[in-house]
C-alpha positions, 0 to 999 in steps of 0.5 A, a space after each residue: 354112714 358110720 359103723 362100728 367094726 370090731 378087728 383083732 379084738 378091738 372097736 373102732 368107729 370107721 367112715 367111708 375113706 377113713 385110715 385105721 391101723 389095726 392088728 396084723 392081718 393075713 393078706 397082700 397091700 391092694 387087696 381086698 377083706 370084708 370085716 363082717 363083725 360088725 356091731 353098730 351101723 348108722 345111716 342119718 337117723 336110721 340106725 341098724 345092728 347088722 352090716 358089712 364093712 369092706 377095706 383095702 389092705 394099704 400096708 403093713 407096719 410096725 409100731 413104735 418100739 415099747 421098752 421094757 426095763 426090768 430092775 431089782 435092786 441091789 442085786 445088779 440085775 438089769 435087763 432091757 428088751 423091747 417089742 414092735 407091734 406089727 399092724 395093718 392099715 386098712 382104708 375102709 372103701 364101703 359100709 353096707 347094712 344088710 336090714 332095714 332101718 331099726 328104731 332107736 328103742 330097738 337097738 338101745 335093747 339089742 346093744 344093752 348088756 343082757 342084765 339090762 335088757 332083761 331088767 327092762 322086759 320085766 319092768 
């Protein structure tokens, strides 16, 4: 079963057992969060739009440092700084759909940006 999740402002395709790293988020290593913005779930060739994600916190981290170097010529100006993202990585444990199964037709139209979807109900 896969799912697409949305975490911090950001998408990620995620499987049952799978490691991801995402934005920082608030809670202990070991402990539980369920990620109820989710957009996409597949099971098979059933497909569904409405579902749970439930993750373990493993840990916190930081990312690689990205330097910033600012530069303006001729006038000796030079400044160097730089910032760590912090993230968590979360193992995904289960992946539930809370409805029944949706037909492909259906969750094409309900994934279609709003032009699209209305476009289509008048053609």
């Amino acid at each position: 079963m896969q799912a697409v999740v949305r975490v911090g402002g950001k998408q990620y395709r995620v499987e049952e057992g799978q490691v991801l790293v995402a934005p920082r988020l608030a809670g202990a290593p070991g402990s539980t969060v369920t990620l109820d913005d989710v957009l996409f779930v597949a099971d098979g060739d059933t497909l569904g739009t409405k579902g749970t994600v439930t993750a373990e916190i493993v840990g916190h981290d930081k990312g690689e440092k990205v330097k910033v170097f600012k530069y303006k010529n001729k006038t000796r100006y030079r400044k160097l700084s730089g910032q760590r993202q912090l993230g968590t990585r979360l193992k995904i444990t289960q992946i539930a759909k809370s409805e029944g199964p949706v037909s492909p037709a259906r969750a094409n139209d309900e994934l279609a940006p709003k032009g699209a979807r209305k476009s289509r109900i008048e053609a």
